[in-house]
Backbone as CSV, one residue per row, in Angstrom:
resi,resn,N_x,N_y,N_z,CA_x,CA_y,CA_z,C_x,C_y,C_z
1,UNK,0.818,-1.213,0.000,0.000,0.000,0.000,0.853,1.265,0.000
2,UNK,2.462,1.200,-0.072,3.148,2.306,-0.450,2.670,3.568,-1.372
3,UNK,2.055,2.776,-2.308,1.996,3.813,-3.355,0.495,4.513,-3.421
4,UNK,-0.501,3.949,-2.276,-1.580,3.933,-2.151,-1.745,5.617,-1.623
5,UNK,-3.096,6.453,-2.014,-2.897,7.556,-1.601,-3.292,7.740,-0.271
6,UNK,-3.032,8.535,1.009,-3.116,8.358,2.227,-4.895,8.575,2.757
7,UNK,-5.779,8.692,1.913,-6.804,8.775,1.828,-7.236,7.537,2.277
8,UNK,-7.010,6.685,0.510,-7.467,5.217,0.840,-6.777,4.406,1.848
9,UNK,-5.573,4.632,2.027,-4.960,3.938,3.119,-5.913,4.226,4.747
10,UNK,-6.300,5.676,4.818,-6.825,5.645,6.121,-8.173,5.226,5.974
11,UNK,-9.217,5.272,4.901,-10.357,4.244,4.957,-9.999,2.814,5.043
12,UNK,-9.142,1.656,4.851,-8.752,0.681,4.726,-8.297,0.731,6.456
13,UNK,-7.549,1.273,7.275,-6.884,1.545,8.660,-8.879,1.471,9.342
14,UNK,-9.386,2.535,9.286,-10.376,2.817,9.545,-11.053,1.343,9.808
15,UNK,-11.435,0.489,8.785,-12.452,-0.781,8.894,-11.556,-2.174,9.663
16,UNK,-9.704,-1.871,9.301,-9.139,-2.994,9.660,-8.998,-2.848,11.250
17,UNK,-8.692,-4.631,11.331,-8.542,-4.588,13.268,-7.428,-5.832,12.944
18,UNK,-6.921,-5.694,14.425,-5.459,-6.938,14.674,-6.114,-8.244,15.736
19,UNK,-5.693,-8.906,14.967,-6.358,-10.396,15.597,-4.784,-10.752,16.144
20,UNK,-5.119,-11.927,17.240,-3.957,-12.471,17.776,-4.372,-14.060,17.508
21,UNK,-2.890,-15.239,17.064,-3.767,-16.743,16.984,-2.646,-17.190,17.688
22,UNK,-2.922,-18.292,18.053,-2.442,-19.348,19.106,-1.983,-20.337,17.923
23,UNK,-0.748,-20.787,18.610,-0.301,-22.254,17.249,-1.089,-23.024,16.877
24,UNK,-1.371,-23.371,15.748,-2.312,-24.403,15.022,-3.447,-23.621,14.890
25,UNK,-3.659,-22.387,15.229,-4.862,-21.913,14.801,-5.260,-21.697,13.701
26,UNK,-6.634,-21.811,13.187,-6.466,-21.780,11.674,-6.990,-20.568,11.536
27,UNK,-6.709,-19.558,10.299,-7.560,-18.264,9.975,-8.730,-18.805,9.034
28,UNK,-8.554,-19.730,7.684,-9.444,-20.154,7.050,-9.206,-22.097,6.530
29,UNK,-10.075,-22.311,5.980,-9.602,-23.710,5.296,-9.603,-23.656,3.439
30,UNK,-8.996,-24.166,2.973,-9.587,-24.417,1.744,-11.073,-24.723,1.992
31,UNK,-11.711,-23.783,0.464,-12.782,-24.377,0.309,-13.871,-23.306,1.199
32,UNK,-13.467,-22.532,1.731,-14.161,-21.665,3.121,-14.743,-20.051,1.986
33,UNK,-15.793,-19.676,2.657,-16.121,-18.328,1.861,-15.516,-17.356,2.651
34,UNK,-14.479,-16.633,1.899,-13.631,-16.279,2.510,-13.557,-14.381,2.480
35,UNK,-13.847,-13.535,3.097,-14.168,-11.893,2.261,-13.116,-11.139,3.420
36,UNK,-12.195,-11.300,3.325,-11.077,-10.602,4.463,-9.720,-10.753,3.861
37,UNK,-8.797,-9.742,3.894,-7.320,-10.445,3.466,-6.568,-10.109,4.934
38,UNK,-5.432,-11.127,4.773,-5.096,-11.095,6.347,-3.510,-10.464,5.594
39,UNK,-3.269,-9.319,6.973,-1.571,-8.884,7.003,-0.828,-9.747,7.605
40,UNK,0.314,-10.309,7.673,0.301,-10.470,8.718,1.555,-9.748,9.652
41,UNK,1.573,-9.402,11.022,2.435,-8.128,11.176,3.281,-8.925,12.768
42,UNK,3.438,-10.154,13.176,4.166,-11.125,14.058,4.034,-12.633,13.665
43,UNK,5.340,-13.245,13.953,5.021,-14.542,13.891,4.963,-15.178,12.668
44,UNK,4.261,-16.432,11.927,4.375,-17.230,10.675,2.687,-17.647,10.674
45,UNK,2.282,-17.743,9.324,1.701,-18.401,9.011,1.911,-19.606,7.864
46,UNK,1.141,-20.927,7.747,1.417,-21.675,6.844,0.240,-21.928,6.060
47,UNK,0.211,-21.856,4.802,0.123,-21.792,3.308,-0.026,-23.525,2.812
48,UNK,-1.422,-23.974,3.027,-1.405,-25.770,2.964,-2.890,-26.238,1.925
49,UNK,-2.656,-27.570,2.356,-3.350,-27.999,1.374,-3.255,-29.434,1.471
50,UNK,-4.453,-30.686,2.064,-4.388,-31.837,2.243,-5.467,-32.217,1.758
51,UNK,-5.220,-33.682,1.231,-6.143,-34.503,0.273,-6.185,-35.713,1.158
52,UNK,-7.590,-36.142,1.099,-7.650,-37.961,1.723,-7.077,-38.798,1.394
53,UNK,-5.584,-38.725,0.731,-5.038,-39.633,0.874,-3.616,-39.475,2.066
54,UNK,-3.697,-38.446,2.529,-2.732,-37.807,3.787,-1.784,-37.075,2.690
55,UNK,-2.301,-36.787,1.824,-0.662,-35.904,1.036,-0.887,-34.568,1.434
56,UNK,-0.286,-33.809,1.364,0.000,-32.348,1.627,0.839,-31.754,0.909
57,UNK,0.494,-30.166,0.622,1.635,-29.593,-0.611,0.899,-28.428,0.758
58,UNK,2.490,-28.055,0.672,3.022,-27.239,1.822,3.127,-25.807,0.454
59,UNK,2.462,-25.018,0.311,3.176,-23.782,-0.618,3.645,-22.628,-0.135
60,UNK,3.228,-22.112,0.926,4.369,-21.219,1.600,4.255,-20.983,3.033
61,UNK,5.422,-20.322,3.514,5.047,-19.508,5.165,5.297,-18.160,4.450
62,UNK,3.764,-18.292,5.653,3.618,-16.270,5.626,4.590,-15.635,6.503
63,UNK,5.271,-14.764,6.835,5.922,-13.895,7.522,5.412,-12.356,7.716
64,UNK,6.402,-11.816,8.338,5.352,-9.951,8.122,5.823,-9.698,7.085
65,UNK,4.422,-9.259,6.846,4.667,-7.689,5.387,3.698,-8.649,4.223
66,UNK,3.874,-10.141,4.791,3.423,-11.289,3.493,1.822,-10.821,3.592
67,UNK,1.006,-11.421,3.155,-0.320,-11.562,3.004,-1.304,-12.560,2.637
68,UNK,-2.349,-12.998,2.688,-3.003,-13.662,1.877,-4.678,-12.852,1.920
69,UNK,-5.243,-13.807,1.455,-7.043,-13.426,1.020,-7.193,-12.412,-0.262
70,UNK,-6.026,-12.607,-0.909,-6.612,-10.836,-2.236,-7.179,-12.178,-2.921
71,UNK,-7.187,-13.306,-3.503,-8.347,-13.973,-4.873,-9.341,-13.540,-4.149
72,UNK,-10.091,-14.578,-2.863,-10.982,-14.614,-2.504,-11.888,-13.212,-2.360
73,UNK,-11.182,-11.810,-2.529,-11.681,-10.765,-1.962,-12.275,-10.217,-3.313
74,UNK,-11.243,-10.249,-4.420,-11.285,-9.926,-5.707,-12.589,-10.995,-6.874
75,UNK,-12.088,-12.023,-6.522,-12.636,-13.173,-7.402,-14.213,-14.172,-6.829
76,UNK,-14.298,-13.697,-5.439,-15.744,-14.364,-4.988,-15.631,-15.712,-4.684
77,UNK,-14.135,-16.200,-4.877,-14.652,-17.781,-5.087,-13.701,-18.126,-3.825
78,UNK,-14.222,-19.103,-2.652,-13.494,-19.756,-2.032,-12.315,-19.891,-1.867
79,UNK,-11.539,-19.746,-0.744,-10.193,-19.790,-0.414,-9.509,-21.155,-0.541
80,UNK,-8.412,-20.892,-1.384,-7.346,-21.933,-1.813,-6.747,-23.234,-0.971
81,UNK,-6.469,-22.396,0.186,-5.666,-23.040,1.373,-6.223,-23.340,2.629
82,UNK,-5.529,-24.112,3.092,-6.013,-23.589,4.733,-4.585,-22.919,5.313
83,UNK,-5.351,-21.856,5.839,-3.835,-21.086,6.728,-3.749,-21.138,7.686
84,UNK,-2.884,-21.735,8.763,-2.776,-22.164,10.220,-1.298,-21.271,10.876
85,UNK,-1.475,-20.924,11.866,-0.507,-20.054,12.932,0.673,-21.169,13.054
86,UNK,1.759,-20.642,12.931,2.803,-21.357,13.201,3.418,-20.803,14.677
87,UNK,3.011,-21.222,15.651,3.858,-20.724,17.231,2.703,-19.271,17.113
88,UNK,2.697,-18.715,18.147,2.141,-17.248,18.264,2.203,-16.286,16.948
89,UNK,1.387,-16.132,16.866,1.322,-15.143,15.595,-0.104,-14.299,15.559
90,UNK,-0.016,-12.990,14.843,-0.807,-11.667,15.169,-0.658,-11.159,13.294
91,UNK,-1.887,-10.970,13.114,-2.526,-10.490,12.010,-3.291,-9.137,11.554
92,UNK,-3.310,-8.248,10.712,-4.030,-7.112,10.361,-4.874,-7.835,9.636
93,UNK,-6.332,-7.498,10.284,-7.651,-8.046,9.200,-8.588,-6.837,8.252
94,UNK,-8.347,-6.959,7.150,-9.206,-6.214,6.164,-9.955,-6.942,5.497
95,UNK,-11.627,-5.749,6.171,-12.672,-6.467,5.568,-12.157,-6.318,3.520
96,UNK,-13.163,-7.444,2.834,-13.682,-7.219,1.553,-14.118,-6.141,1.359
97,UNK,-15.105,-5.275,1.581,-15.562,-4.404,1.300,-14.678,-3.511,1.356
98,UNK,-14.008,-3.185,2.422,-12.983,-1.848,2.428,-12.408,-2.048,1.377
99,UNK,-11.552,-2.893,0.787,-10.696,-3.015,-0.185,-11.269,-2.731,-1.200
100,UNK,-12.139,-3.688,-1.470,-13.051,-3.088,-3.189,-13.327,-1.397,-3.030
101,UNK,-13.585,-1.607,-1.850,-14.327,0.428,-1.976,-12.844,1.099,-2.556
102,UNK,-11.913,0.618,-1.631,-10.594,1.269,-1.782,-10.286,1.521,-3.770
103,UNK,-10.215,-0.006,-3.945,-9.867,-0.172,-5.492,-10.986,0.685,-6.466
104,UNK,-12.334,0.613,-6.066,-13.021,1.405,-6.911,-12.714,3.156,-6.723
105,UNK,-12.495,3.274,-5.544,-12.691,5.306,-5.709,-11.501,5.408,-5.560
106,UNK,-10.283,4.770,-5.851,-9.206,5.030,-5.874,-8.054,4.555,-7.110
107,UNK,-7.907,4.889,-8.326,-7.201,4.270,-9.273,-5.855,3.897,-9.114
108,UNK,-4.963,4.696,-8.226,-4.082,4.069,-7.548,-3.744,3.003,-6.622
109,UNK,-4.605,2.912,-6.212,-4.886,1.813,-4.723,-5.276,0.314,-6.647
110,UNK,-6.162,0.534,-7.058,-6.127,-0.324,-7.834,-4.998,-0.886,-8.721
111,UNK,-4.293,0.238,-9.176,-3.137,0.020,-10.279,-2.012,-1.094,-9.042
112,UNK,-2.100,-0.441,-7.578,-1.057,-1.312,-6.898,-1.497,-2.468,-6.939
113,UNK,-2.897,-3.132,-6.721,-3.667,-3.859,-6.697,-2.930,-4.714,-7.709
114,UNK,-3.326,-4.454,-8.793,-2.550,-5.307,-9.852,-1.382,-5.285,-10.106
115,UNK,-0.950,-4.698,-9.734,0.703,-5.227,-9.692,1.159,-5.898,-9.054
116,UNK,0.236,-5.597,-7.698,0.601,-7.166,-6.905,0.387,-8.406,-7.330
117,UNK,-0.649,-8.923,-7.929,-1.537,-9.290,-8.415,-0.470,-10.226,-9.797
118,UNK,0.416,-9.154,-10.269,0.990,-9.753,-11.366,2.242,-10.067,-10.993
119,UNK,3.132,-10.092,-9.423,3.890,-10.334,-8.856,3.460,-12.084,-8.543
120,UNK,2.774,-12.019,-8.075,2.007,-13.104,-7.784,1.977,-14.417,-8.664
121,UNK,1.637,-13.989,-10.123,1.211,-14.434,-10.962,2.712,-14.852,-11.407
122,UNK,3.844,-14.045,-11.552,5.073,-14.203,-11.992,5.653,-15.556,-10.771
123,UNK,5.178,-15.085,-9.739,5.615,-16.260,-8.653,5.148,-17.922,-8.898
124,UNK,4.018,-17.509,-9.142,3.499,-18.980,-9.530,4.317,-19.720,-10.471
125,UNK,3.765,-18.813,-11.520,4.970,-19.765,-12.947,6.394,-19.826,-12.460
126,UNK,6.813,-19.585,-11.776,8.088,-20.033,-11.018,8.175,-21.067,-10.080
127,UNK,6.856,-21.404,-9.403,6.828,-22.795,-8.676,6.451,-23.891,-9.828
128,UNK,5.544,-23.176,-10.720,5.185,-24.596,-11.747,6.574,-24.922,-12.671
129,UNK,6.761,-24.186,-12.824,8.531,-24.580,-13.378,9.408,-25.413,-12.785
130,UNK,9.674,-25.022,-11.427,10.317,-25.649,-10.075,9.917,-26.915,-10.244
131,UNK,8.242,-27.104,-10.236,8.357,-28.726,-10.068,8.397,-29.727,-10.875
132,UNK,7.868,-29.138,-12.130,7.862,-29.586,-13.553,9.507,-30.136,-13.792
133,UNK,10.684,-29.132,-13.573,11.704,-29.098,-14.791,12.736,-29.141,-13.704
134,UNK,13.136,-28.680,-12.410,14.034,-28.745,-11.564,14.014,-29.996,-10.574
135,UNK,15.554,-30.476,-10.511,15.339,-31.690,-9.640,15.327,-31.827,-8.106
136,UNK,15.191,-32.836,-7.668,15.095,-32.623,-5.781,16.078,-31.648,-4.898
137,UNK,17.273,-31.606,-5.787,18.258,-31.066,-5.168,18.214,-29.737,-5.583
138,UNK,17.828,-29.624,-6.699,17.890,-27.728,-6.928,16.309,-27.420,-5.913
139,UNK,15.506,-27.935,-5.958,14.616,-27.459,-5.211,14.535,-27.303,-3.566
140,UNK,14.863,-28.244,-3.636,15.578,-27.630,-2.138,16.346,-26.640,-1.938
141,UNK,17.364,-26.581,-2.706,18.393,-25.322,-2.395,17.196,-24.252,-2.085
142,UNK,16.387,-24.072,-3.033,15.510,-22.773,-3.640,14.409,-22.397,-2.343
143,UNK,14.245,-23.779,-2.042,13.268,-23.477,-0.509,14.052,-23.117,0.762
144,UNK,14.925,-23.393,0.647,15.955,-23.086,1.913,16.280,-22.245,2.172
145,UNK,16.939,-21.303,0.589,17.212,-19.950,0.065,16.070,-19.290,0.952
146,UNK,14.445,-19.276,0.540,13.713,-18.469,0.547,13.162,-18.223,2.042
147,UNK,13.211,-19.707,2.686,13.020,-19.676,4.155,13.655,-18.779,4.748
148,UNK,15.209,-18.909,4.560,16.402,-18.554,4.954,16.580,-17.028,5.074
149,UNK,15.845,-16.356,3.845,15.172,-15.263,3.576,14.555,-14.702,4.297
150,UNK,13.273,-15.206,5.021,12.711,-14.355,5.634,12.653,-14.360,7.165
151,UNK,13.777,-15.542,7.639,13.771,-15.730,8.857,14.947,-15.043,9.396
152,UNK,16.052,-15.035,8.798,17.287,-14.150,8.586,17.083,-12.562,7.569
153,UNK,16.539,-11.812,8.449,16.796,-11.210,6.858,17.960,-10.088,6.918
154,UNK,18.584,-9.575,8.407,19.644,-9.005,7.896,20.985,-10.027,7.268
155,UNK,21.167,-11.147,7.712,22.096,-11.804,7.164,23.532,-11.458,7.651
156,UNK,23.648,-11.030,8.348,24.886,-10.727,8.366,25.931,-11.280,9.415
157,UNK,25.942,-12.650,9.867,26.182,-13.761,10.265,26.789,-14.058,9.311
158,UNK,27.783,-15.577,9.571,28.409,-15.974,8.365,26.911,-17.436,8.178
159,UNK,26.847,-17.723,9.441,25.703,-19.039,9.610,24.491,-18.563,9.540
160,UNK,23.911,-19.028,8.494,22.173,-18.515,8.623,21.380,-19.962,9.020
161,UNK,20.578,-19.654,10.270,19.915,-20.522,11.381,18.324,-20.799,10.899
162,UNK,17.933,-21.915,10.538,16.637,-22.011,9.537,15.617,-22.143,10.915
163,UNK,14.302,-21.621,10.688,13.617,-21.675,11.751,13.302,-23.411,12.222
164,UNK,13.483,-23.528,13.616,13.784,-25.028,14.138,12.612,-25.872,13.808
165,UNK,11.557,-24.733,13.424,9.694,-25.830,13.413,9.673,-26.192,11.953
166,UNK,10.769,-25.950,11.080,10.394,-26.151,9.943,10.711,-27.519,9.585
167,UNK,10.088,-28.808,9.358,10.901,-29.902,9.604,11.089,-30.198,8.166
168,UNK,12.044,-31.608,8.029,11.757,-32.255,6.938,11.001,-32.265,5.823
169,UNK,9.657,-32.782,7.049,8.318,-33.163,6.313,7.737,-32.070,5.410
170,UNK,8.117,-30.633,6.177,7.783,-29.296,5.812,8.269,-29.668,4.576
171,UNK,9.619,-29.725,4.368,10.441,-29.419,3.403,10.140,-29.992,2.321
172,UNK,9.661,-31.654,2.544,9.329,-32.532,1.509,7.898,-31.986,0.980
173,UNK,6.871,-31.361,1.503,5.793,-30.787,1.237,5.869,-29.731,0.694
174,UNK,6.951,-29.278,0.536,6.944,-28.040,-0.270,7.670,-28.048,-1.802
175,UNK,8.527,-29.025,-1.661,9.447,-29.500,-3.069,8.429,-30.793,-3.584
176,UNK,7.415,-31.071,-2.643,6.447,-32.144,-3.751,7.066,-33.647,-3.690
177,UNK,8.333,-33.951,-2.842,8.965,-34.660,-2.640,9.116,-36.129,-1.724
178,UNK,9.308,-37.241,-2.212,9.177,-37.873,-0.577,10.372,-37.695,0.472
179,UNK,9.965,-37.819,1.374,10.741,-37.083,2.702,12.018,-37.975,2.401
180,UNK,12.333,-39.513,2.045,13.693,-39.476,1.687,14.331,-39.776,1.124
181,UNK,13.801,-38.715,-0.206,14.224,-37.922,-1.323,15.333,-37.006,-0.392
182,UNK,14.066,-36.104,0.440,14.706,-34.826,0.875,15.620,-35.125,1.599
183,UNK,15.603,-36.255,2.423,16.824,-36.569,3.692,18.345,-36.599,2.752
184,UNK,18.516,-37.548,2.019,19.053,-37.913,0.804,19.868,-36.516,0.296
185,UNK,19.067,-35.732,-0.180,19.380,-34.682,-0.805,20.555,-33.690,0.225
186,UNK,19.575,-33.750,1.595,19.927,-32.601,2.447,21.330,-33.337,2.922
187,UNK,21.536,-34.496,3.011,22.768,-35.260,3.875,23.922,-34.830,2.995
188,UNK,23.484,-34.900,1.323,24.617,-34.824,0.037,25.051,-32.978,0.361
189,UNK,24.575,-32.693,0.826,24.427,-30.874,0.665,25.357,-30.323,2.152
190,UNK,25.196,-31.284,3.042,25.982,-31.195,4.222,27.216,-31.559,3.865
191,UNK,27.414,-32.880,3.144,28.927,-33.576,3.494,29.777,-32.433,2.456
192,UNK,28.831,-31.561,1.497,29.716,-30.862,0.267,29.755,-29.564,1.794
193,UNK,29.635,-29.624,2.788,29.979,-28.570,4.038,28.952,-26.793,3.103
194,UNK,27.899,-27.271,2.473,27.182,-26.084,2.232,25.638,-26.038,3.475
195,UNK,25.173,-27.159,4.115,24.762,-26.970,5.242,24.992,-27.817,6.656
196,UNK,24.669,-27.692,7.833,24.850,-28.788,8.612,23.603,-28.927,8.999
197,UNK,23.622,-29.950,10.109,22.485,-30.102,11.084,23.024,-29.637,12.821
198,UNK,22.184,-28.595,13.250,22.381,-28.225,14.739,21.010,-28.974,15.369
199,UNK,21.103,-30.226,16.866,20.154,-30.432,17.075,18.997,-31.275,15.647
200,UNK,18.002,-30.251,15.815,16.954,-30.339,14.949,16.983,-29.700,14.144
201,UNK,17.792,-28.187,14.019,17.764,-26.727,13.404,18.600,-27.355,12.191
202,UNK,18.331,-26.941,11.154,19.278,-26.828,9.462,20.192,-25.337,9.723
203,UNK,21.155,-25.161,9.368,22.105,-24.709,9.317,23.010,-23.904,7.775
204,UNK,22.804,-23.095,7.359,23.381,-22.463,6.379,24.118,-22.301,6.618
205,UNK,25.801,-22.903,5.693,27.311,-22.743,6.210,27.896,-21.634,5.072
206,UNK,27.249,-22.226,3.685,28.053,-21.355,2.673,26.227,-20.931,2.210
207,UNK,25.799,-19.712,2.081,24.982,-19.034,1.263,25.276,-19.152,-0.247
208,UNK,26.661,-18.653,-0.617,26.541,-18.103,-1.943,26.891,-19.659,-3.194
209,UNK,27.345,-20.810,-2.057,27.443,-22.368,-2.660,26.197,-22.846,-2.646
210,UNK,24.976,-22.293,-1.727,23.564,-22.867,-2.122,22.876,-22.118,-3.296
211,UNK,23.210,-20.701,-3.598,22.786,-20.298,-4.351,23.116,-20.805,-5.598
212,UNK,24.379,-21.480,-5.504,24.743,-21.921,-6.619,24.145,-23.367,-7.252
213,UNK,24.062,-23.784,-6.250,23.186,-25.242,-6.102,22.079,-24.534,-6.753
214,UNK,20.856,-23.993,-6.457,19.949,-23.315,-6.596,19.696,-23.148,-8.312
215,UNK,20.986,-22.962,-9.027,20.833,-22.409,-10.423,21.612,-23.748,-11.165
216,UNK,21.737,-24.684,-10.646,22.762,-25.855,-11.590,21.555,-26.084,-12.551
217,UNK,19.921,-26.614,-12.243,19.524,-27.053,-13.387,19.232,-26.007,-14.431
218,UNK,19.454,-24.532,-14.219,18.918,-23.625,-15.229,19.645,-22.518,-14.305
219,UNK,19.983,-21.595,-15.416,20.313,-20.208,-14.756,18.806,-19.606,-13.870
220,UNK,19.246,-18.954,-12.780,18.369,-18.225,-12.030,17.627,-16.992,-12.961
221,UNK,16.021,-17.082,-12.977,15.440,-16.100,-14.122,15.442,-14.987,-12.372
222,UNK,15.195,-13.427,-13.033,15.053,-12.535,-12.178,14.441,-12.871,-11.033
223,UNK,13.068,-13.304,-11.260,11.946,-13.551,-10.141,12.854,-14.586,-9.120
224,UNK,13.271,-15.486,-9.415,14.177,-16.253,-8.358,15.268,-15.289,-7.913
225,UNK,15.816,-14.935,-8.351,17.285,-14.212,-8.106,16.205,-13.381,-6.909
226,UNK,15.149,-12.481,-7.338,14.936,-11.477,-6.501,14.166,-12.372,-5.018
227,UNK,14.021,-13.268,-5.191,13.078,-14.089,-4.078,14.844,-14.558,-3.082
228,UNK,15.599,-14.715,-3.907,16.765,-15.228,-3.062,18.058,-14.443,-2.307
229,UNK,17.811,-13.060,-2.922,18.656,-12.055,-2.278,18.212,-11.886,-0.948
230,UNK,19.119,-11.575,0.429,18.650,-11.235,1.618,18.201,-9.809,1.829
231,UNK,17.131,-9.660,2.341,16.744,-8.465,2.494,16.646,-7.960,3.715
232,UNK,16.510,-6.744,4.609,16.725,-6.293,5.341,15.044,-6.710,5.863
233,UNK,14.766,-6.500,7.561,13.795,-6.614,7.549,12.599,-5.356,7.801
234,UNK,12.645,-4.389,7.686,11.585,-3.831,7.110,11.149,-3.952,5.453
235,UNK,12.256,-4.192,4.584,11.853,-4.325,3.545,11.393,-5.677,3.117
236,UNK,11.416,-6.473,4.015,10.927,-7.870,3.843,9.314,-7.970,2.721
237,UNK,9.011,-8.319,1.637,8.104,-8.026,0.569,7.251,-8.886,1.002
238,UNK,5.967,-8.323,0.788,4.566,-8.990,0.307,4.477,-10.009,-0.057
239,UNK,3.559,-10.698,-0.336,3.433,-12.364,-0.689,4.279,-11.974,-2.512
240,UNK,4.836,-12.591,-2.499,5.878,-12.385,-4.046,6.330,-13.387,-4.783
């Protein structure tokens, strides 16, 4: 909402309120009628998706600044995911309505709208690529990278410390993978001394040797490169 004029920003302030959730709490499920987009401004949320046969595709953690609910707010149709609190976590809730009001009497608030919108869209075709055409081992690098990202984001450690709740299973749910695929992968990635294991915690030893991992099956297109640079954390970006 940077670019948003301070008008619409304070009607949008005006209708929104801050929720607090407890771990495992859920905000919505797949499938739920959903008219709110959530900020979120402490803590993690997770980005899921389970079928009766117990599979799960893990597609992202929310962090601050991230977001979800713009289809459902925009498009009318049922929410994608179910999103559940990872440990304590605290949310900005904006109704549907504020937002549309926002996007209609405001052409700016809209133009950001879609640009997010096409950030988004650029992100996707970057996971359908990922799973289509990249193998277990570049995909991992790429999730690790991005975790690594927003849990570290000044970086300026030589060791970047992956959050401890993120397990395996996480990991294998997010690369589409069986878990040992991922064990497999992650053990080959240690002994080359580019990560270890602390405890339970994953361990980033060399950054700029995972990044490299990261681009063996294809050069890195922008949208990755920019998802994998460390960023400071106020500038930590929007769902991207």
């Amino acid at each position: 909402m940077s670019g948003w004029p301070q008008e619409a920003v304070d009607e949008i302030c005006a209708d929104a309120e801050i929720k607090i959730y407890g771990d495992g709490e859920r905000l919505c499920s797949a499938g739920d009628a959903v008219d709110a987009i959530w900020i979120v401004i402490e803590g993690s949320f997770l980005l899921s998706k389970s079928w009766q046969n117990g599979r799960r595709f893990l597609y992202s953690f929310l962090r601050p600044g991230q977001s979800t609910g713009v289809l459902p707010v925009f498009d009318g149709l049922p929410a994608v995911y179910d999103v559940t609190a990872r440990g304590h976590a605290a949310a900005i809730v904006i109704p549907g309505n504020a937002m549309r009001s926002a996007a209609s009497h405001h052409p700016e608030a809209a133009l950001q709208i879609i640009s997010f919108l096409c950030r988004r869209t650029r992100t996707d075709y970057e996971a359908i690529e990922l799973h289509a055409m990249n193998s277990v081992r570049c995909r991992i690098a790429k999730t690790i990278l991005w975790i690594a990202r927003g849990h570290n984001p000044a970086m300026t450690s030589q060791e970047i410390v992956i959050d401890p709740r993120i397990s395996q299973e996480d990991l294998a749910d997010v690369v589409c993978a069986a878990r040992q695929s991922v064990n497999r992968e992650l053990r080959g990635l240690m002994r080359e001394g580019i990560l270890k294991q602390r405890y339970r915690t994953l361990v980033i030893l060399d950054h700029a040797r995972l990044v490299r991992v990261a681009g063996e099956d294809e050069a890195l297109s922008p949208v990755a490169q920019s998802r994998l640079v460390p960023v400071e954390d106020h500038l930590y970006p929007t769902t991207d």
